[in-house]
N, C-alpha and C positions, 0 to 999 in steps of 0.2 A: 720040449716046446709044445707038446700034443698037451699036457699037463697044462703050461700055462694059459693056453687057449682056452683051457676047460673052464679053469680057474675065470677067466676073463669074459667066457662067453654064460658063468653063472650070475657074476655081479651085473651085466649088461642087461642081463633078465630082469634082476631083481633091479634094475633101477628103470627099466621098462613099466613092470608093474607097479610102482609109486610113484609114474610121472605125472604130475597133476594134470598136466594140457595132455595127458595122451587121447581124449578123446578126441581132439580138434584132428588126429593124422582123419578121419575118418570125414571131416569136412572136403575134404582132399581128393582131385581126381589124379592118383597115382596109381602105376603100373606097381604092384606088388613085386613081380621081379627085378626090381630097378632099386638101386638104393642112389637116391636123388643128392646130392652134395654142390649145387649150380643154384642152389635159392638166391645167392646173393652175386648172380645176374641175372637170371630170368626165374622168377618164383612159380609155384606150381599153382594150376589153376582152381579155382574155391567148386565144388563139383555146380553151384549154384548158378555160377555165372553164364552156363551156357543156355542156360533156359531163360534167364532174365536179360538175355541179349537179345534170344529170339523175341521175347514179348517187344524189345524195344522196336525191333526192327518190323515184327508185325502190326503191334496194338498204336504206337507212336507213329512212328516213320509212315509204314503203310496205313493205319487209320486215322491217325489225327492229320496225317501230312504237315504241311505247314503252318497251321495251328501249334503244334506240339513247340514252337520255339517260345513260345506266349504261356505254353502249358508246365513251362521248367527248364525248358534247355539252355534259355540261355541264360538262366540263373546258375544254371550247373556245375560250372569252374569256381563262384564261389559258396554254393551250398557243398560239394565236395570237398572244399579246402575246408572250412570250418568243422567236417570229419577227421581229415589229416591233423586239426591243429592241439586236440590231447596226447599224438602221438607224439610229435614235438613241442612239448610245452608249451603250448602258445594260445593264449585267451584268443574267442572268437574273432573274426574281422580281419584278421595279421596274412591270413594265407589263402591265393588262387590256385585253381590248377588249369595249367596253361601252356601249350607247347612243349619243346620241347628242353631237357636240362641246357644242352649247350647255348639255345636260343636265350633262354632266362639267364644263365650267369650273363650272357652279354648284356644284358637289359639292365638286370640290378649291380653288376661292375660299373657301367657309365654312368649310372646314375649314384652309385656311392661316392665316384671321383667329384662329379658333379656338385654334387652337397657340399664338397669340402674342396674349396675352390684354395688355389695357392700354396697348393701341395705337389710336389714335380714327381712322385712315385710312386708305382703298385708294388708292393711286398706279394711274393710267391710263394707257398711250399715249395718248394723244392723238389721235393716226391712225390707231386702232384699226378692225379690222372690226365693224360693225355689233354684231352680236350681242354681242361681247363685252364691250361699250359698254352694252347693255339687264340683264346679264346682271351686271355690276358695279353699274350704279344699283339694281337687285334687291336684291343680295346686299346692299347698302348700308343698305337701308331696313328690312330685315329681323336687320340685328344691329347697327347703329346708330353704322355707321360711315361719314364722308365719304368721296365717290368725287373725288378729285381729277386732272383731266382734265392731262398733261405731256406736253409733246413730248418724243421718246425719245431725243434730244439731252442735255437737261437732267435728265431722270429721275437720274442718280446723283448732282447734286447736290443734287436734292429730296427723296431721302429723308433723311428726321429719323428723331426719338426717337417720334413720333407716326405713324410708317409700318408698317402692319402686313403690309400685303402687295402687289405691286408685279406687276400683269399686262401681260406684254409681248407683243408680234407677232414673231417672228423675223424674219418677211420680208413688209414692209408692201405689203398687198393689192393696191394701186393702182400705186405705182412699180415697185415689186419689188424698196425698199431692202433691205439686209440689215443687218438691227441686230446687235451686238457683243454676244454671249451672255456670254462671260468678264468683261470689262467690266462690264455692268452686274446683273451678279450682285453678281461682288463687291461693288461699291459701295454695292449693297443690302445682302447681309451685314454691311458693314460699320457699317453703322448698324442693324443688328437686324430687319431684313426679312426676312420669305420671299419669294420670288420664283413666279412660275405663267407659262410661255413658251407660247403658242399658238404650235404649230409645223404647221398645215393648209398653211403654202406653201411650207415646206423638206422635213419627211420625202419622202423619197424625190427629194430634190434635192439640199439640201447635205447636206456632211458633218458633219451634229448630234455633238456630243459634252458629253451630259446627264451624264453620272459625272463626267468631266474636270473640268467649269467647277462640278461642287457644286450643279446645280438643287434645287430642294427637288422642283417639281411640273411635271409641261407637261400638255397635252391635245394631239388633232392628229386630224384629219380620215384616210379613209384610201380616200378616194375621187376624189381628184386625182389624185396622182403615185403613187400607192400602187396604182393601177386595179383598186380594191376594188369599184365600182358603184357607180350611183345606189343613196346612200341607207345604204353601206356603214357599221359602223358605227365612231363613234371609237375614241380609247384614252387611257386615263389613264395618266401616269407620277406615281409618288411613291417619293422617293430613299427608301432601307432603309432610312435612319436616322429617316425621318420617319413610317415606318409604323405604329410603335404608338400615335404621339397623333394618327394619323389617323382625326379624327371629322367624317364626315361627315353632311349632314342627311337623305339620301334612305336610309332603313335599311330596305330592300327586303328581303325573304329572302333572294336571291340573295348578300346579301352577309353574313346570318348567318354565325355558326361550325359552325353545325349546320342549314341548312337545312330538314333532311326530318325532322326531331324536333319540326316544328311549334310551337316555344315558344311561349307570349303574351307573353314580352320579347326585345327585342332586345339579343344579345349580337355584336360586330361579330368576324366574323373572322379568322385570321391571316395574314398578310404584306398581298399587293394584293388579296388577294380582299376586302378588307373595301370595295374600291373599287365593288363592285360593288353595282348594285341592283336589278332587274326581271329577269327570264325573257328568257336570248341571244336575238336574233333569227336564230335556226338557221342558215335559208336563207342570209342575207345574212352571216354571220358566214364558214361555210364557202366562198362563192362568192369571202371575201376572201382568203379559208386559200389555198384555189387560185391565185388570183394573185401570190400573193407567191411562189408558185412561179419568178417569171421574175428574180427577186433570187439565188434559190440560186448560183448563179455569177456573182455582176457585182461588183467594186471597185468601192466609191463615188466613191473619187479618178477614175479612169475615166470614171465618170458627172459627177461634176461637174468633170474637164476639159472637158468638150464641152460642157455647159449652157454653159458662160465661152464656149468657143469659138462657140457658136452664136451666142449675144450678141453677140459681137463680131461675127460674120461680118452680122448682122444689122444691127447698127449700120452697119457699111461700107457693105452695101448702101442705106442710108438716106443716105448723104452721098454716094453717089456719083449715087443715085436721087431723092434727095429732098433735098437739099442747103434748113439752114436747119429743115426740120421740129423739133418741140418735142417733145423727148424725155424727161421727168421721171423716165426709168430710170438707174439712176447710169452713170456711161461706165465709171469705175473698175470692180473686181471686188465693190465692196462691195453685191452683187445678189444674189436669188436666180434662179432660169428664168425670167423672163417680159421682154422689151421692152414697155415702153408708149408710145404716141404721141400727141399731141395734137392735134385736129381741131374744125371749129368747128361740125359737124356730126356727133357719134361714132354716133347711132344708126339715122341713114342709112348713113354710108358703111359701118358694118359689117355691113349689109343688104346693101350692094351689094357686099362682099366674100365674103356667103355665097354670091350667083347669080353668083358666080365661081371657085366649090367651095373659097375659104380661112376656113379654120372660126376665127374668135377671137371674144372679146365684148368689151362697152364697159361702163365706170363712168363715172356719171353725176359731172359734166355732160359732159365734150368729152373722156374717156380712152377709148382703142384699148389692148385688152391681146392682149398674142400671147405664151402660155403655148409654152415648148422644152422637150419631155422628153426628156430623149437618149435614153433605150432606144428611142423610135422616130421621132422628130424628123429631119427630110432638113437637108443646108444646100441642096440644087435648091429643098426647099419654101420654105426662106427667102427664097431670091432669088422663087420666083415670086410670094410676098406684097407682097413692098417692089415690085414691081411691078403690080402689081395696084392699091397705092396711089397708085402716080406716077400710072397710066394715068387714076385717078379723082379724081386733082388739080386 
């Protein structure tokens, strides 16, 4: 075993030293003792952001004071989306950022039922994250449509003449399947569906392409892989074409046509600003502006060669270290960033994986998740986790 380690921890070097994005770990404010594996729930922060927070909160806040809403801010949700929007495929104009993920699927689910009026059902994953499970029987109860629970396997042959809108996971939270956007899109179109992609596990993973495959709608987090901060906010997408009969329920000012003219009715917007609804959360909005800074230069192909590659180097080390473990993460490519492993104890052992400085979390009941963001993801860290797990085997 001493052997294969050896063996394991020479090739981890040498793929260390030819990783193209290795200089971006160095963008990064990381504890060197820490081998970080939680990017894809809470990402690590860009070292930049904390100084361009302070300017905002002294040079903006404190010197422009309420000027400063005149001076950009409140442009900010959609000058920030139109940065998110080569991440996910998506030509200018298509994407806000706005609130928060669970607040936005409710906005863009009512308003995709909406659009396609005489339709009596929402199609579900199945395997869906939580929220968007609370968030569909919601939407459900309130315009008087079934929520019908489908595994994302079968989802294109379930929609019918009665499917009015169809929300999917891009990359299912637990495994870190990656379900077939093209696919089941169309299939949805082709029976008269809209479609709503929760993309919180892919942006800034895989390579999204929202224009290509025809989305109507996605939401996405942007506090994972996007290392926007606790708490950062999400983003709506709605394709151009879907933007004028986009009616949503939450008619904040924010999302007025006219804001600051105080109407007593509500007239909704033009393009995605109509997506909007409540007063940007400033701070956290700009703290996200800033980090997206460390995308200005990165090929996503790049970025998602080496998620794959991590994966795999991950998986090796697992059969070579852990031979037999239960691995409900695809072997294939058809993944997003994350290995998951199976254990009959997950929220021990990944206790005893933290007082061993390897940072992952567990979904209950017995899932191990170890989130790989390439821009600062090691393959030495990989190996030292799969070890980590032998040793407390």
């Amino acid at each position: 075993m001493t052997l294969v380690r050896r063996e394991l921890g020479t090739e981890a070097a040498a793929l260390d030293a030819a990783d193209p994005l290795a200089a971006k770990r160095a963008e990064f404010d990381l504890d060197p003792a820490v081998a970080y594996f939680d990017g894809n729930s809470l990402g690590a922060p860009p070292r930049h952001v904390a100084q361009r927070l302070a300017d905002v909160v002294r040079d903006q806040w404190g010197g422009r004071l309420i000027r400063s809403w005149t001076d950009g801010w409140w442009d900010a949700p959609e000058r920030v989306g139109n940065r998110i929007a080569p991440l996910v495929g998506a030509a200018p104009g298509q994407i806000v950022v706005a609130d928060s993920t669970s607040v936005d699927l409710f906005k863009v689910l009512v308003a995709a039922v909406r659009a396609n009026p005489g339709r009596g059902e929402i199609l579900l994953d199945a395997a869906t994250f939580p929220t968007d499970g609370y968030v569909a029987e919601q939407v459900g109860r309130l315009t008087g449509h079934a929520v019908r629970r489908v595994p994302v396997a079968e989802l294109p042959a379930a929609c019918g003449a009665a499917t009015a809108a169809v929300l999917v996971n891009h990359v299912d939270y637990v495994s870190g399947r990656l379900h077939d956007m093209g696919a089941i899109t169309a299939a949805a179109h082709a029976a008269g569906a809209a479609v709503v992609w929760d993309l919180c596990h892919s942006v800034g993973a895989i390579e999204v392409r929202l224009d290509e495959h025809e989305v109507d709608y996605a939401v996405g987090c942007t506090y994972k892989f996007l290392n926007g901060g606790p708490g950062a906010p999400a983003f709506v997408y709605v394709a151009s074409r879907r933007q004028e009969s986009f009616d949503q329920p939450l008619a904040g000012w924010a999302g007025h046509a006219d804001p600051f003219a105080m109407e007593a009715g509500y007239r909704a917007g033009a393009g995605i600003s109509r997506a909007r609804a409540g007063t940007p959360d400033i701070l956290s909005l700009l703290a996200l502006d800033a980090a997206l800074d460390v995308w200005d230069d990165v090929d996503l192909a790049v970025v998602r060669a080496k998620g794959l590659a991590l994966g795999d180097f991950f998986l090796r080390c697992l059969d070579e270290l852990l031979p037999g473990a239960d691995v409900p993460t695809p072997r294939d490519h058809a993944r997003g960033h994350q290995i998951s492993v199976r254990v009959p104890d997950a929220p021990r052992t990944m206790g005893a994986l933290h007082e061993r400085g390897v940072l992952g979390d567990f979904r209950p009941p017995d899932v191990l998740r170890f989130g790989l963001a390439p821009l600062y993801t090691q393959y030495a860290e990989v190996l030292r986790a799969v070890t980590a797990l032998h040793e407390l085997s």
